[in-house]
N, C-alpha and C positions, 0 to 999 in steps of 0.2 A: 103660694107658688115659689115663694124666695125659700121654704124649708126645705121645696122638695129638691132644690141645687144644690142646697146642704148635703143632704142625706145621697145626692148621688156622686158626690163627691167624697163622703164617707164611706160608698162601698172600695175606692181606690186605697183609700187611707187602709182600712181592712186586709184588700190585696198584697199591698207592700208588707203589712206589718205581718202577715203568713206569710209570704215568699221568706222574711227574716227570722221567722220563726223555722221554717224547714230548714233554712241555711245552718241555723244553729244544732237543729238536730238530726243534721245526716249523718253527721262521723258515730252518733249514737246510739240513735232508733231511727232506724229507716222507714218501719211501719207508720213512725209518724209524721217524720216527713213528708211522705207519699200522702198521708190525710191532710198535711198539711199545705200541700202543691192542688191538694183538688180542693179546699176552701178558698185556694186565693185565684184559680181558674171561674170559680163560680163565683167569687164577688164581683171580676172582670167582669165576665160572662152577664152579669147582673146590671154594673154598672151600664154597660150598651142598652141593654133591651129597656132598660130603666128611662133613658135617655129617648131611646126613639118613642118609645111606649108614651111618653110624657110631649114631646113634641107633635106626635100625633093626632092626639086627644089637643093641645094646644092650635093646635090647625084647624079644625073639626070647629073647637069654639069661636072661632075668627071667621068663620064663614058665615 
């Protein structure tokens, strides 16, 4: 249980370090910005559903 706090806290870690990767390559290549603006949408995007997903199932066992 305690890995999987890890690992949902690794997808934000992810998130930022794409958000800093596209920052760095706007003025460049935009195409990859743009891939790189929807990897860090979908680690967010991840990180939630990860979360509830996991809470849920955590709920379920406590009943």
């Amino acid at each position: 249980m305690k890995i999987q706090k890890i690992f949902h806290y690794a997808y934000i870690i992810f998130a930022v370090l794409f958000v800093y990767d596209a920052i760095t390559k706007w003025s460049d290549n935009r195409n990859g910005a743009y891939m790189s603006l929807v990897f860090a949408a979908l680690a967010t995007f991840m990180f939630f559903f990860r979360k509830r997903f996991s809470k849920k199932f955590e709920d379920r066992n406590n009943q």
